[in-house]
N, CA, C and O of each residue as an XYZ file, in Angstrom:
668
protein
N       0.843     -1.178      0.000
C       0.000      0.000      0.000
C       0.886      1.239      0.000
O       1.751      1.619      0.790
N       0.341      1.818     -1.278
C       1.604      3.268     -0.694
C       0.761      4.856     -0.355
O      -0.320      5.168     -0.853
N       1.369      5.502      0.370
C       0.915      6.363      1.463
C       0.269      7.573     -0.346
O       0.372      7.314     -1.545
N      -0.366      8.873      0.436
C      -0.735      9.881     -0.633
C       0.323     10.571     -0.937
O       1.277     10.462     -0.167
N       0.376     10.922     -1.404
C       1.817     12.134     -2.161
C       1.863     13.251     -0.907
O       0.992     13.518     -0.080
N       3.247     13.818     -1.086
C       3.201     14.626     -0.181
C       2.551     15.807     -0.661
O       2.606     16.153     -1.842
N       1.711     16.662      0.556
C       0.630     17.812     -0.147
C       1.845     18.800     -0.550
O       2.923     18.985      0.015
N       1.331     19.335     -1.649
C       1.802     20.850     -2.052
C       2.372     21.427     -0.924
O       3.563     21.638     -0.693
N       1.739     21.577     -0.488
C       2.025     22.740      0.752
C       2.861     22.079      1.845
O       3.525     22.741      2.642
N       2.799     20.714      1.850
C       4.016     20.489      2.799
C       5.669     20.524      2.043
O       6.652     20.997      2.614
N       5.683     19.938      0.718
C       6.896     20.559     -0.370
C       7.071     21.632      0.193
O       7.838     21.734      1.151
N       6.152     22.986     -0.472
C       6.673     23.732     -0.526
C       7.025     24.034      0.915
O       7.587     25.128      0.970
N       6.918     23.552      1.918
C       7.884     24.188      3.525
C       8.878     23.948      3.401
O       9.799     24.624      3.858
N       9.048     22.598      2.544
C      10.674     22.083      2.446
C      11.380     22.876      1.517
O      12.516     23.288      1.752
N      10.712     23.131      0.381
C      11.492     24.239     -0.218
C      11.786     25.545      0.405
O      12.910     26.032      0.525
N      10.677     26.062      0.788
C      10.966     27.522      1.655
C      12.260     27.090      2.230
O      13.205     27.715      1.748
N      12.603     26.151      3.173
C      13.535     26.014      4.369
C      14.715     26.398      3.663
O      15.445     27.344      3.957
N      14.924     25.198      2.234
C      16.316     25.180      1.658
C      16.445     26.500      1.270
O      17.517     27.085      1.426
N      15.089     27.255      0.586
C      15.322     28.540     -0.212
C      16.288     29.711      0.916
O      17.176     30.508      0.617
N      15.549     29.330      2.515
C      16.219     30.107      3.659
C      17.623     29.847      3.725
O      18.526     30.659      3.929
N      17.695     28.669      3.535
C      18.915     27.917      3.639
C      20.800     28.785      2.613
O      22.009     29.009      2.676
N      19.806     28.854      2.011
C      20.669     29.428      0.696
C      20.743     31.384      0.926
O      21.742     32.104      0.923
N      19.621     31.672      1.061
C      19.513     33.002      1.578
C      20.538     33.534      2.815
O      21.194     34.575      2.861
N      20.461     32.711      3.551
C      21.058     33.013      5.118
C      22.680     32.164      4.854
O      23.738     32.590      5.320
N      22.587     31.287      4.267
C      24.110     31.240      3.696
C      25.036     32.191      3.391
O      26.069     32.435      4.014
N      24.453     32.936      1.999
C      24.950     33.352      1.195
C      24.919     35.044      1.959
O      25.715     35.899      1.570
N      24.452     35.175      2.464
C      23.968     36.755      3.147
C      25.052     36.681      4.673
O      25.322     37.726      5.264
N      25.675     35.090      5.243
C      26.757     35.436      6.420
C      27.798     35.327      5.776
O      28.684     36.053      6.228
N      28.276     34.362      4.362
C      29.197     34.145      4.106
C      29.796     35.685      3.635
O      30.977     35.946      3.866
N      29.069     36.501      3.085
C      29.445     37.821      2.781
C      30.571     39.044      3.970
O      31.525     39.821      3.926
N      29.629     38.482      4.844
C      30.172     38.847      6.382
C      31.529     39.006      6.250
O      32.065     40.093      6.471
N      32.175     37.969      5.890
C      33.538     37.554      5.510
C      34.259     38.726      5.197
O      35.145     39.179      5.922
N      33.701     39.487      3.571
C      34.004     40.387      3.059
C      34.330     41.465      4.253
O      35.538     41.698      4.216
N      33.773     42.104      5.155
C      34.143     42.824      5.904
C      35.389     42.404      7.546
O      35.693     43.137      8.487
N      35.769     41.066      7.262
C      36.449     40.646      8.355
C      38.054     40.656      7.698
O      39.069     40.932      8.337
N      37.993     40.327      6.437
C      38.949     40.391      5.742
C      39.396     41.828      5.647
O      40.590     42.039      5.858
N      38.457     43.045      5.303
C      38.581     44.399      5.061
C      39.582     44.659      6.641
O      40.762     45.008      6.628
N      38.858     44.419      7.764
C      39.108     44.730      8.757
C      40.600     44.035      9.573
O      41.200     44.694     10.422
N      41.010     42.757      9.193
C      41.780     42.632      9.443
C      43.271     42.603      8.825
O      44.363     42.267      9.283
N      42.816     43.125      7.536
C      44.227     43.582      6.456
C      44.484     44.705      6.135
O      45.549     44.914      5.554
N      43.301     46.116      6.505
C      43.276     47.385      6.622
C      42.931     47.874      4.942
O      42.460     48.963      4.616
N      43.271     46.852      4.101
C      42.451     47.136      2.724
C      40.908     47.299      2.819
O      40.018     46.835      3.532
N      41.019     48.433      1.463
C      39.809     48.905      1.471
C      38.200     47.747      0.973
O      38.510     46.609      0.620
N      36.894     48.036      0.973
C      36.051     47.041      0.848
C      36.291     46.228     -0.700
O      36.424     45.023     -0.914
N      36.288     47.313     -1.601
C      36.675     46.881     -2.900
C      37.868     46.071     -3.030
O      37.760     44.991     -3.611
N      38.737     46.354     -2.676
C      40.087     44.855     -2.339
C      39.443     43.893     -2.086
O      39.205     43.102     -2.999
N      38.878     43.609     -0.563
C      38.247     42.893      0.008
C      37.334     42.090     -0.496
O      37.369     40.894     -0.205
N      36.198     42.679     -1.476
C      35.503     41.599     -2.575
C      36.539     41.326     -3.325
O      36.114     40.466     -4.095
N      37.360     41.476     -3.513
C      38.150     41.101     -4.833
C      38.656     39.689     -3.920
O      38.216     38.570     -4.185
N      39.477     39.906     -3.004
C      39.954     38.736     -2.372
C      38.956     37.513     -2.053
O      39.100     36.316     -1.804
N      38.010     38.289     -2.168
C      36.378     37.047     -1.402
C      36.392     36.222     -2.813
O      36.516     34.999     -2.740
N      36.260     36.889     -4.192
C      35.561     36.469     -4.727
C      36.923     35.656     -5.896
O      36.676     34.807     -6.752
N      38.011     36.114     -5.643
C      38.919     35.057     -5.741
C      39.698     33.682     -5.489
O      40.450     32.913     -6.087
N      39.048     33.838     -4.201
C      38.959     32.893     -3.440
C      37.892     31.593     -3.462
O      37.061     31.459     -2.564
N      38.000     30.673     -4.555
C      36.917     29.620     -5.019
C      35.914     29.257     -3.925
O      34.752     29.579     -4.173
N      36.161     28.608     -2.685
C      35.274     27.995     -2.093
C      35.107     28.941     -0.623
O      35.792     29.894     -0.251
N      34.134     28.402     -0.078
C      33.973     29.150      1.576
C      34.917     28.331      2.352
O      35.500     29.101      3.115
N      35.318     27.182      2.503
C      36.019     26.596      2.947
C      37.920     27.572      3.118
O      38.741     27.773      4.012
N      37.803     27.813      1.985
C      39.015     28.364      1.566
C      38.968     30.165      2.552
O      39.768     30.881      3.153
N      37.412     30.177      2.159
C      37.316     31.639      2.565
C      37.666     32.196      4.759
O      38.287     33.006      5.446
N      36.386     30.615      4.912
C      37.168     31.074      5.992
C      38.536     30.300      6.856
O      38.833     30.535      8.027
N      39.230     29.359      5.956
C      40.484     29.808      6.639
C      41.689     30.821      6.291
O      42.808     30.891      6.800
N      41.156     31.513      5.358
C      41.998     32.765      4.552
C      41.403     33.831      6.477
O      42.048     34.361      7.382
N      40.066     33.646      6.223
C      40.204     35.087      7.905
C      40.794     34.552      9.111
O      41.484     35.247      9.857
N      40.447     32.899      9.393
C      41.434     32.138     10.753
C      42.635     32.347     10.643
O      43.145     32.395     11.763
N      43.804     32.591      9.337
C      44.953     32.718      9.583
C      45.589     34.310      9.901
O      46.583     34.719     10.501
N      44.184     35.118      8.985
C      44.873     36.782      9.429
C      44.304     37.192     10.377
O      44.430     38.383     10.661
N      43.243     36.072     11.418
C      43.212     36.612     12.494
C      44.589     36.090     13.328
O      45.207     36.896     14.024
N      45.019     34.693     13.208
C      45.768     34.155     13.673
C      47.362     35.317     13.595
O      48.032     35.498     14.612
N      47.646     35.826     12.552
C      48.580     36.569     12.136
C      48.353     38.014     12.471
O      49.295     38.727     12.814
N      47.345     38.380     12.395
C      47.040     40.052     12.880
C      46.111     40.536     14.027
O      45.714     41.700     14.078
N      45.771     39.560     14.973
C      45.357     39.563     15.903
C      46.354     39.399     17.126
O      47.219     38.542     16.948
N      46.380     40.033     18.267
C      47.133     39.355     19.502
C      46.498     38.441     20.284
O      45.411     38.633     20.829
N      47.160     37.436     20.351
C      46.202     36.129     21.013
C      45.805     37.104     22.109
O      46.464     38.072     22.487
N      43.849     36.429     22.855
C      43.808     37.357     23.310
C      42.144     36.788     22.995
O      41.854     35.844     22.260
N      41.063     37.758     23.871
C      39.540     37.345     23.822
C      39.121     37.185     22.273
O      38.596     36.187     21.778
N      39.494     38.482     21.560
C      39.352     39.405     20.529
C      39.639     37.804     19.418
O      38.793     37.098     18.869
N      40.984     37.698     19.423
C      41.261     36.145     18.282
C      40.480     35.104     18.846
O      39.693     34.548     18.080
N      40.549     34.595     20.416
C      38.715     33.937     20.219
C      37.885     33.883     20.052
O      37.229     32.899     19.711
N      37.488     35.223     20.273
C      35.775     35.114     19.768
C      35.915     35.058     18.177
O      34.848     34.594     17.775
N      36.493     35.240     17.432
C      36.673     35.081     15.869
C      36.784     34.103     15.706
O      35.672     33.650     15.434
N      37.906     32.954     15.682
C      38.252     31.932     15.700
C      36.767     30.782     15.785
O      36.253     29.957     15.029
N      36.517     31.291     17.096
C      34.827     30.984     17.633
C      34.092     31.057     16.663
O      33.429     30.138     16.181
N      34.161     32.235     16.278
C      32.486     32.316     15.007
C      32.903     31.379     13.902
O      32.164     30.488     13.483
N      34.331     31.655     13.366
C      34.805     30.694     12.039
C      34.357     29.610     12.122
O      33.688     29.128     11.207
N      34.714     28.738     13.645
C      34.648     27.516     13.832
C      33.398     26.912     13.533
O      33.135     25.925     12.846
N      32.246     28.158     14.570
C      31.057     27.634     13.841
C      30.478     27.701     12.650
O      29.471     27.002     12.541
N      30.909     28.544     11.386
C      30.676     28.765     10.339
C      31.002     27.370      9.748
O      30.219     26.616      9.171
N      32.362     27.172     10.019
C      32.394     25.864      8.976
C      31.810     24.656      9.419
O      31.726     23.768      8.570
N      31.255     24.345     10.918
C      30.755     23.393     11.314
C      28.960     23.598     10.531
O      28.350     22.553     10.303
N      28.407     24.698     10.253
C      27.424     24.982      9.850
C      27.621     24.643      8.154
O      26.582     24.379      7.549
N      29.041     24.644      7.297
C      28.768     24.029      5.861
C      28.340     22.771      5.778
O      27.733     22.324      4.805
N      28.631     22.140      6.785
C      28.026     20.686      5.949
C      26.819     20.656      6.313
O      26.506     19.466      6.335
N      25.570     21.564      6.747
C      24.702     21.461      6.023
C      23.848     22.024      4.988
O      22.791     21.619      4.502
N      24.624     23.152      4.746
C      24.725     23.529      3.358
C      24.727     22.520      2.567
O      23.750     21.992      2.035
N      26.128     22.163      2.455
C      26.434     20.978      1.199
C      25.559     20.237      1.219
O      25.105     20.054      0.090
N      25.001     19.612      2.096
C      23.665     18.508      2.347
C      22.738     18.802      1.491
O      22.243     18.002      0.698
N      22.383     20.253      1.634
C      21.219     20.229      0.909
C      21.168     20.902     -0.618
O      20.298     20.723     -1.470
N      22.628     21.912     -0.721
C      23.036     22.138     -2.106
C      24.171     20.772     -3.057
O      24.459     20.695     -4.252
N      24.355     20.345     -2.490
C      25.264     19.377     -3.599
C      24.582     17.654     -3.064
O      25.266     16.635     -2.971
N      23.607     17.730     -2.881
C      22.867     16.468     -3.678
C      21.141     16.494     -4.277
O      20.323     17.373     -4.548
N      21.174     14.985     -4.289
C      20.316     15.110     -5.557
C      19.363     14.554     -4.641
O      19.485     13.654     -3.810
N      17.721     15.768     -5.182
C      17.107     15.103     -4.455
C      16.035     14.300     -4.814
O      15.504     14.602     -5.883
N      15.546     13.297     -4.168
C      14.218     11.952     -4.595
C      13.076     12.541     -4.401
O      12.855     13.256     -3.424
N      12.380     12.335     -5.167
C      10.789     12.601     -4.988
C       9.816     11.418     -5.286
O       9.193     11.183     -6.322
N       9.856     10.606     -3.880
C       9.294      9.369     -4.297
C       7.638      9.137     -4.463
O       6.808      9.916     -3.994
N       7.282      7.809     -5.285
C       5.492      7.884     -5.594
C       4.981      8.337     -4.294
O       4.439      9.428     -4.118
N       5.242      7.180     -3.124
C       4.667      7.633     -2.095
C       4.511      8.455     -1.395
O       4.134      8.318     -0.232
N       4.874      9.934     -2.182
C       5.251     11.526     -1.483
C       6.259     11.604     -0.372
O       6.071     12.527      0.420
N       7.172     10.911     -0.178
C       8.532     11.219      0.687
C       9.449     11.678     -0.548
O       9.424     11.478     -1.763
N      10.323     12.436      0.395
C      11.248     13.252     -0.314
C      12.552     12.693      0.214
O      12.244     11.925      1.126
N      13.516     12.715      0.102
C      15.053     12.936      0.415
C      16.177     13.344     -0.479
O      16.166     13.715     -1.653
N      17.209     13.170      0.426
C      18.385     14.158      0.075
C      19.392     12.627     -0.622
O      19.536     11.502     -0.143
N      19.710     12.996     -1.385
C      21.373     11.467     -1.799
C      22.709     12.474     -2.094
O      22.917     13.155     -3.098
N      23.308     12.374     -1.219
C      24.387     12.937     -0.970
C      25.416     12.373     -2.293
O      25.675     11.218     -2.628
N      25.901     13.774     -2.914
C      26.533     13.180     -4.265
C      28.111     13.117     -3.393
O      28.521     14.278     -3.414
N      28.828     12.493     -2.871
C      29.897     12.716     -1.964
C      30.649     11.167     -1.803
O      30.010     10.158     -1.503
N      32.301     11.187     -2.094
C      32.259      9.735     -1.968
C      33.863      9.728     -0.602
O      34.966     10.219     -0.365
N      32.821      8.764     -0.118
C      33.751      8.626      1.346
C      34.561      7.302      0.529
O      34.100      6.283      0.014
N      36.175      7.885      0.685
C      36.782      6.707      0.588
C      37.034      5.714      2.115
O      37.468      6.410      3.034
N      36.824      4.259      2.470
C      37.347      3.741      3.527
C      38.924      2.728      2.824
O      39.569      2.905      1.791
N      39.082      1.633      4.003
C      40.195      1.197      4.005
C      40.057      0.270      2.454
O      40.965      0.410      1.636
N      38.973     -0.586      2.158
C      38.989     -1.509      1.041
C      37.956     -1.294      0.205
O      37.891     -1.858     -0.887
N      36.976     -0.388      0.675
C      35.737      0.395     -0.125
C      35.508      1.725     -0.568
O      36.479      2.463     -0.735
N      34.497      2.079     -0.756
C      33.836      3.637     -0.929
C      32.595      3.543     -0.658
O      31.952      2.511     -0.854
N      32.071      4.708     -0.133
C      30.894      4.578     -0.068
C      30.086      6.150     -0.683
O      30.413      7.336     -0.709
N      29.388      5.682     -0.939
C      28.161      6.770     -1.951
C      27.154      6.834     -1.407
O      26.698      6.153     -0.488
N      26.532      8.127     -2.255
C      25.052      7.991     -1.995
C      24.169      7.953     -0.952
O      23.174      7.250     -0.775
N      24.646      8.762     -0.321
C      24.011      8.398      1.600
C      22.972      9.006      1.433
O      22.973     10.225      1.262
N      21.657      8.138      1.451
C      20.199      8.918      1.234
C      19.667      9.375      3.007
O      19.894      8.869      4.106
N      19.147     10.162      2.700
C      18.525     10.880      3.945
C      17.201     11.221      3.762
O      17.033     12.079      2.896
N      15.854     10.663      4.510
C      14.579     11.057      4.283
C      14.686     12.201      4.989
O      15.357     12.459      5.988
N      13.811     12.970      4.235
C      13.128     14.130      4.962
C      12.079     14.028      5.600
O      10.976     14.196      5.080
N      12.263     13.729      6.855
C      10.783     12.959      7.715
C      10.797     14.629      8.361
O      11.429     15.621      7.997
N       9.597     14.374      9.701
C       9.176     15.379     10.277
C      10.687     15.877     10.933
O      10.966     17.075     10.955
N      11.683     14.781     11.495
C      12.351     14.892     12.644
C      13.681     15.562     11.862
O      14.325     16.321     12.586
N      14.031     15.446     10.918
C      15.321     15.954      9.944
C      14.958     17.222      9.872
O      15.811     18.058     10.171
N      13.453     17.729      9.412
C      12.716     19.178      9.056
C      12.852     19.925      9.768
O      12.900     21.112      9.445
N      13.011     19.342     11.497
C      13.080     20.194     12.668
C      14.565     20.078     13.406
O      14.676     20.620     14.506
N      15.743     19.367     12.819
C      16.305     19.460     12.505
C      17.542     21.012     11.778
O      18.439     21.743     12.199
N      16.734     20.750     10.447
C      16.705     21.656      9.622
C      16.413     23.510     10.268
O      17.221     24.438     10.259
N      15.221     23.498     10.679
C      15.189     24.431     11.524
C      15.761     24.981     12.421
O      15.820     26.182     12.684
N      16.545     23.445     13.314
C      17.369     24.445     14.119
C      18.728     24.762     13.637
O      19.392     25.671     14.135
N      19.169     23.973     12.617
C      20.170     24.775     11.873
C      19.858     26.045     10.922
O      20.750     26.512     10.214
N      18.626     26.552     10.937
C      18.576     27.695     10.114
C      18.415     28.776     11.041
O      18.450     29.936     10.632
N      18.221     28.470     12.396
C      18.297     29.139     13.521
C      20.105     29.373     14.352
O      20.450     30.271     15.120
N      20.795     28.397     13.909
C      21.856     28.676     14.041
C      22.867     29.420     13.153
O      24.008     29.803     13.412
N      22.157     29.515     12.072
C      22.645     30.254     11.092
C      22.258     31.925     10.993
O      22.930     32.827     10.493
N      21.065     31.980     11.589
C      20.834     33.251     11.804
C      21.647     34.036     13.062
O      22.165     35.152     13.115
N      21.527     32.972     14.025
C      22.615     33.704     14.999
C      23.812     34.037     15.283
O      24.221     34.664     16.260
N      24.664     33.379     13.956
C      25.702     33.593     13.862
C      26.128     34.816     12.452
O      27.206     35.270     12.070
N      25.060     34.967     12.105
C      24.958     35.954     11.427
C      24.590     37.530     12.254
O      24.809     38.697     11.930
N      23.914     36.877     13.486
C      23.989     38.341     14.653
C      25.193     38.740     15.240
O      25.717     39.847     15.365
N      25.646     37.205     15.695
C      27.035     36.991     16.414
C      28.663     37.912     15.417
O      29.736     38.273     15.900
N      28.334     37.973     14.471
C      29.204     38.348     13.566
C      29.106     39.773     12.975
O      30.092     40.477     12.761
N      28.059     40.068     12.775
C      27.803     41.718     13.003
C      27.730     42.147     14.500
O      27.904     43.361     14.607
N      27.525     41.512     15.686
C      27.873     42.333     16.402
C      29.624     42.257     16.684
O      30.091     43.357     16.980
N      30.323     41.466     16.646
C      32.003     41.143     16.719
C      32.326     42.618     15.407
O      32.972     43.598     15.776
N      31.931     42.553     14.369
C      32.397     43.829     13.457
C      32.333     44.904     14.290
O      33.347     45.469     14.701
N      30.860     45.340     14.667
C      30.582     46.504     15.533
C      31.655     46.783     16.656
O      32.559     47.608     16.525
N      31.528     46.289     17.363
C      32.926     45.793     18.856
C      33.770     46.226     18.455
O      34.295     47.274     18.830
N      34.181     45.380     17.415
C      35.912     45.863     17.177
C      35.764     46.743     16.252
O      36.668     46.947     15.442
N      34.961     47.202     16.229
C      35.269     48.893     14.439
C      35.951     48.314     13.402
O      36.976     48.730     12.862
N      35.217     47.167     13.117
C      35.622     46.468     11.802
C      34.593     47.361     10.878
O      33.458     47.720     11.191
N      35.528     47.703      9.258
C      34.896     48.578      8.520
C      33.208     47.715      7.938
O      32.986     46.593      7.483
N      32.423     48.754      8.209
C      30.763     48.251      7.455
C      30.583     49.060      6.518
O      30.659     50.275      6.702
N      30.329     48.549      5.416
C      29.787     49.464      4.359
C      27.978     50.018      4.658
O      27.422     50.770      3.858
């Protein structure tokens, strides 16, 4: 017996989430742009230039962990940075989760995620790690889009503090 399709309207929550997902990504990773300004004394326009030369976020924020590491005096100031980085990149993988795989839309209206990603082990690989999107992943989901917003507070207020330049 297979269940009804999932309603319209419950999709589209799942889409809204990712659409947030991508929004609130892309709107802290920017953040960057002004941590870089601030800790190399180049102006904002440098500063996108360096962001956007810089291929991946991965790359991006350990390009600010090392010029905090280098132009910071150890000290609260290089922790609490260090701090936010840390959680920034602990917050990409679920980005990647939900931008770099492919997702199922099965008859029985469940949805999930298949992770396009290949874990090498000692005599195997492994692929394809499917993930339903049940109620409990969704809320989940939420509270990582809630952690993403706060570290998007957490990070404009650290600019403010230290008179890091804001456009």
């Amino acid at each position: 017996m297979t269940e009804t399709p999932l309603p319209e309207a419950e999709l589209d929550a799942v889409l809204l989430r990712v659409g947030r997902l991508n929004y609130a990504w892309s709107n802290t990773e920017s953040l960057l742009i002004h941590l870089m300004a601030g800790l190399t004394g180049m102006t904002q326009n440098a500063a996108v230039v360096v962001f956007l030369s810089v291929p991946a976020t991965r790359g991006r924020i350990e390009l600010v962990e090392r010029l905090a590491k280098l132009q910071l005096v150890p000290g609260a100031q290089q922790r609490e940075l260090l701090a936010l980085t840390a959680r920034f990149a602990k917050l990409s993988t679920v980005r990647h989760r939900y931008n770099h795989s492919i997702w199922s839309f099965q008859d029985d209206g469940s949805v999930a995620t298949i992770l396009m990603r290949i874990a090498d082990r000692r005599d195997r690989i492994h692929m394809g790690r499917k993930q339903n999107l049940d109620g409990d992943e969704l809320a989940e989901l939420d509270r990582e889009l809630a952690r993403m917003s706060a570290l998007n507070r957490d990070i404009w207020d650290f600019l403010r503090r230290h008179d890091f330049p804001i456009i």
